[in-house]
Structures are given as structure tokens and as C-alpha cells.
C-alpha positions as CSV (number, residue, x, y, z in Angstrom):
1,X,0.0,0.0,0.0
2,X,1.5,3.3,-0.6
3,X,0.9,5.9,1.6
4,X,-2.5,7.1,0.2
5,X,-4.0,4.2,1.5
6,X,-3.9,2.8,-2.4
7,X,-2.2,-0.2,-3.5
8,X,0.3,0.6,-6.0
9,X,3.9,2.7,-6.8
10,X,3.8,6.2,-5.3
11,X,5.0,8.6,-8.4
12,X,7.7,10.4,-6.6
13,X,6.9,14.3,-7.2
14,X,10.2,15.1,-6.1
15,X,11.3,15.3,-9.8
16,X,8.8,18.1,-10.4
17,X,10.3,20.2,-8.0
18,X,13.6,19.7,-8.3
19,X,13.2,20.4,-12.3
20,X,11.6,23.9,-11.1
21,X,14.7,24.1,-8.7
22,X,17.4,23.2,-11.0
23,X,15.3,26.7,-13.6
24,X,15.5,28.8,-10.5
25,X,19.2,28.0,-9.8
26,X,19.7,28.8,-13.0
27,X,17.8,31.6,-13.2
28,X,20.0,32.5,-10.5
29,X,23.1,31.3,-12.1
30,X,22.3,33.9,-15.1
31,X,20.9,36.6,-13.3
32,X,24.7,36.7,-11.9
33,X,26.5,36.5,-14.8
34,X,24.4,39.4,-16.4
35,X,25.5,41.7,-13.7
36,X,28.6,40.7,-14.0
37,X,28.6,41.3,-17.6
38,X,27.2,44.7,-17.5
39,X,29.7,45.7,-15.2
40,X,32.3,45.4,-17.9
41,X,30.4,45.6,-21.2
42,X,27.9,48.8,-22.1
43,X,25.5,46.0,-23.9
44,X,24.9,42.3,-23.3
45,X,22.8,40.0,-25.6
46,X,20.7,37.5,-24.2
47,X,20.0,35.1,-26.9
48,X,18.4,31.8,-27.2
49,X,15.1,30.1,-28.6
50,X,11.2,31.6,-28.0
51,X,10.4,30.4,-24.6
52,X,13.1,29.9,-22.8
53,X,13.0,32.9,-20.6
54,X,14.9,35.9,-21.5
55,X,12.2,37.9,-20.9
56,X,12.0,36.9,-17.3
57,X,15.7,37.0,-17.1
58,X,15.7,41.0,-18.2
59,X,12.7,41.4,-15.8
60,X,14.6,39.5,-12.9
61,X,17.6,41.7,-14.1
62,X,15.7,44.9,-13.7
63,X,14.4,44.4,-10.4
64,X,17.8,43.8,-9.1
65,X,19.7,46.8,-10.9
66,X,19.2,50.3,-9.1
67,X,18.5,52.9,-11.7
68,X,16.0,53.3,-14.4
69,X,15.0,50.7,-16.8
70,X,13.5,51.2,-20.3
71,X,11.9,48.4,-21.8
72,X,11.1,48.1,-25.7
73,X,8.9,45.3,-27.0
74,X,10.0,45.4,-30.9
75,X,6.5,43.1,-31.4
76,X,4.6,46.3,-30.0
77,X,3.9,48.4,-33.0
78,X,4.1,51.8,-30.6
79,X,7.5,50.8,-29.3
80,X,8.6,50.4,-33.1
81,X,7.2,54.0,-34.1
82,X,9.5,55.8,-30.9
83,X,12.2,53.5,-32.3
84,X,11.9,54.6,-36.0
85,X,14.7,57.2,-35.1
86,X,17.2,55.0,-32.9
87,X,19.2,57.9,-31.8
88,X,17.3,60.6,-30.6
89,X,15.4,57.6,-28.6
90,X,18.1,55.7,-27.2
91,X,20.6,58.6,-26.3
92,X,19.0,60.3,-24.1
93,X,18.2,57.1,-22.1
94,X,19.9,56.4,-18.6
95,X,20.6,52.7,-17.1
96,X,19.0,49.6,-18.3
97,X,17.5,49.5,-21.8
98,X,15.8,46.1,-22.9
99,X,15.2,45.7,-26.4
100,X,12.7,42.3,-26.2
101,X,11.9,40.6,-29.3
102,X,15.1,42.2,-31.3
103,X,14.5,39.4,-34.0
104,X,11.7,41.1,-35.4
């Protein structure tokens, strides 16, 4: 009997958590190399395939940086028009910028 009073296996859940541990500790693990990053290099890409969290990782980064953040969603078609001329958007612009969805 397994410990819901049920005969059969118990499916361990352990696995489900430690998968959502292993994305946080990396989360971490990235978060930390960003900063580190930025304190070197004026502009850091975070690249990797649709869903994997880069988002969440510039998000995570901008809660942790003091300072302002800008954020630009290229897939936002207002975000596109104030970034029709680059320069006289972006260089006025203190601390974080995020450009999300730079593919486009």
C-alpha cells in the first residue's frame, strides 16, 4: 500500500520540483552573470530560442539593478514608431535599456 491508503507505486513528485529548482538555480546562475557582464560591457545580448525565458531574465535583471529601466517590446507596434529614429530615442536614455523581441 502506498501511503495514500492505495495499492500501487507512489510517483515520486520530487522530480517536479527539483526540475523547477534546477530553472530557478539557474535563473540565479544567469541573473549573476548578467550583472557581472554589464559591469564590464555597455551592452549584453541574451540570446536563445522563443520560450526559454529571456524575458523573465531582463525582468529578474531589472528588479535587481538600481536605476531606471527602459523596456522596448520590438513586437509592440508603438515601441517600433519611438524606435523609428534610434538615436534621438536611445541617447538620451539612462541605465537599463531592454530591447525584447530584437528578431523582429
Amino acid at each position: 500500500m502506498n501511503n495514500h491508503g492505495h495499492e500501487g507505486a507512489v510517483k515520486p513528485t520530487s522530480h517536479i520540483f527539483q526540475g523547477t529548482l534546477n530553472s530557478m538555480i539557474l535563473g540565479i546562475q544567469h541573473l549573476q552573470t548578467l550583472i557581472r557582464l554589464l559591469k564590464s560591457y555597455p551592452v549584453v545580448g541574451v540570446l536563445g530560442p522563443r520560450q526559454i525565458g529571456k524575458t523573465t531574465l531582463a525582468f529578474h535583471l531589472a528588479k535587481q539593478i538600481q536605476g531606471d529601466t527602459n523596456h522596448f517590446d520590438l513586437e509592440d507596434p508603438r515601441d517600433l514608431a519611438r524606435l523609428s529614429d534610434t538615436a534621438m530615442t536611445l541617447e538620451p536614455l539612462r541605465g537599463l535599456v531592454i530591447l525584447d523581441e530584437i528578431q523582429r
